[in-house]
Kinemage of the C-alpha trace (Angstrom):
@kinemage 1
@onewidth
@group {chain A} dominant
@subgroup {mainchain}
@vectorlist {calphas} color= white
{ca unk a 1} P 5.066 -5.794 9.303
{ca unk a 2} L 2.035 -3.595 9.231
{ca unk a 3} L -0.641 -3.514 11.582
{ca unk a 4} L -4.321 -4.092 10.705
{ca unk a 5} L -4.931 -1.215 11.195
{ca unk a 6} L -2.285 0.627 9.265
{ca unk a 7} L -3.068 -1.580 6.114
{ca unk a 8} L -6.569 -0.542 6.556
{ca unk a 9} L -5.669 2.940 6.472
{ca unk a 10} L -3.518 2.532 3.023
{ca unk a 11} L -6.197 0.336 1.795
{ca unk a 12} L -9.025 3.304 2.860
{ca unk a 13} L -6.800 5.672 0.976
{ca unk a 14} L -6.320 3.625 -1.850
{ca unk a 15} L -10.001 3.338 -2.417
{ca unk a 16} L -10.502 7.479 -2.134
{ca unk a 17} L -7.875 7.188 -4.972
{ca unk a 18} L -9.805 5.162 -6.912
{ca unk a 19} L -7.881 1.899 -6.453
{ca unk a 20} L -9.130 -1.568 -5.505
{ca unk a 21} L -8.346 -2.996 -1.730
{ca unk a 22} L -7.267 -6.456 -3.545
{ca unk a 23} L -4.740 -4.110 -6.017
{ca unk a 24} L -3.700 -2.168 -2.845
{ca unk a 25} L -2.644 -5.531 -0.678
{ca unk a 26} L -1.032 -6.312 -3.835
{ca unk a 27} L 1.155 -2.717 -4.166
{ca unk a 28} L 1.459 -3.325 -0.196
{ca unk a 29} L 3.721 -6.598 -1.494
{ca unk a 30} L 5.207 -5.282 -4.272
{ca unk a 31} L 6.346 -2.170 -1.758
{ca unk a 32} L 8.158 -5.014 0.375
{ca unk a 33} L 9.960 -6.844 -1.975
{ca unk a 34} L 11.170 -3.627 -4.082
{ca unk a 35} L 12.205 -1.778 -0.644
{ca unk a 36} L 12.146 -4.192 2.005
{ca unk a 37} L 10.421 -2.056 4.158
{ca unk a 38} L 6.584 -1.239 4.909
{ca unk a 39} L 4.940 1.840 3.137
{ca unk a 40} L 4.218 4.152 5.426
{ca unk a 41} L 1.264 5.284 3.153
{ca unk a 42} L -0.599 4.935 0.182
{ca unk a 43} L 1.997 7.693 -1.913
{ca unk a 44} L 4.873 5.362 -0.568
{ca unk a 45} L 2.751 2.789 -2.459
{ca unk a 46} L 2.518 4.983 -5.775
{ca unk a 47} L 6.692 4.879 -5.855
{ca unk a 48} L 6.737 1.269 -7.042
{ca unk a 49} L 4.315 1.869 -10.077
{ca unk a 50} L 6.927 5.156 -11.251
């Protein structure tokens, strides 16, 4: 599971890229069920909305 800091890092780079912290927690999820895994960044994140 990801730090706090690490999701505050994704979340921090989800807002330069325009995206919400609430709809970033919620990619964060998404990530983990699709790939069972943690993202290891906010592009990891973009892979489960292609």
């Amino acid at each position: 599971m990801l730090s706090l800091s690490e999701n505050d890092n994704i979340i921090k780079e989800g807002e330069r890229h325009g995206v919400s912290p609430e709809r970033t927690l919620e990619l964060i999820n998404l990530f983990r069920r699709t790939y069972r895994s943690d993202p290891g960044d906010f592009s990891m994140l973009l892979e489960v909305l292609e």
